[in-house]
C-alpha angles and dihedrals in degrees: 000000000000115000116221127234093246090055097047091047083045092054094038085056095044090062131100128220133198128187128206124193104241123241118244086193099041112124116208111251095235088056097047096040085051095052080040092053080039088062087244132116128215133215135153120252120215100237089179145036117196084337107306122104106270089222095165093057087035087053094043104045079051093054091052087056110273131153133184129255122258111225091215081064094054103034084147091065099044088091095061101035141039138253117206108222100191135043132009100335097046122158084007116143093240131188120168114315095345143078128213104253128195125202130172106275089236093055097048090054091052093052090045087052096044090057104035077061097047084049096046085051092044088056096040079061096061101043096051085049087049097052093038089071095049123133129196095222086048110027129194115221115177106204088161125131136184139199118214114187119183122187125354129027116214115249125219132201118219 
């Protein structure tokens, strides 16, 4: 059965479109879930800062236990990043000012609980110092929350 011009603009003109910015950190689902089953994390490390090589959080993120991703472990993401070919950062996944970086899962969870602590103890702070300095003709309620999401973010389909 031929569809006339009128039907295919109508339709055209029916549909709805959305649009989402797309992510320049996002890591494709199949990659993540293969490094998971591996027993690794992934995370992108910051190489430069305003141009110039960010040797001290390079040299950090190494020292926690990071290495960088081969691109022969990620071929689906070549087409979307790039790989340096030449000086420090050579046969590194690269997009922007960051490099794809792989850790022991294990170690990845330690370091997320070490500082979701620090940060706890860092809040509990503030509130006690907070409360110290109530008043009962003033007082100080805290009624404030807060929402704190680390790796992934869930994804819907609409």
């Amino acid at each position: 059965m031929k569809t006339s011009r009128n039907t295919e603009t109508r339709e055209e003109q029916t549909r709805e479109y959305t649009y989402e910015e797309p992510n320049l950190l996002d890591i494709p689902d199949e990659v993540y879930d293969r490094f998971l089953s591996q027993g690794l994390a992934l995370r992108w490390i910051r190489i430069s800062l305003k141009g110039d090589d960010d040797y001290k959080n390079v040299g950090r993120k190494t020292q926690q236990g990071y290495e960088f991703v081969d691109p022969k472990e990620v071929p689906e993401m070549l087409p979307t990043s790039l790989v340096i070919d030449k000086g420090r950062y050579e046969n590194c996944v690269v997009r922007g000012d960051v490099a794809l970086a792989k850790i022991a899962k294990g170690q990845a969870e330690a370091r997320n609980k070490y500082y979701q602590e620090k940060s706890d103890g860092m809040m509990d702070a503030v509130n006690q110092q907070l409360m110290s300095n109530n008043d009962s003709r003033m007082p100080i309620s805290n009624s404030s929350k807060s929402k704190t999401t680390v790796g992934r973010q869930p994804k819907f389909s609409s």
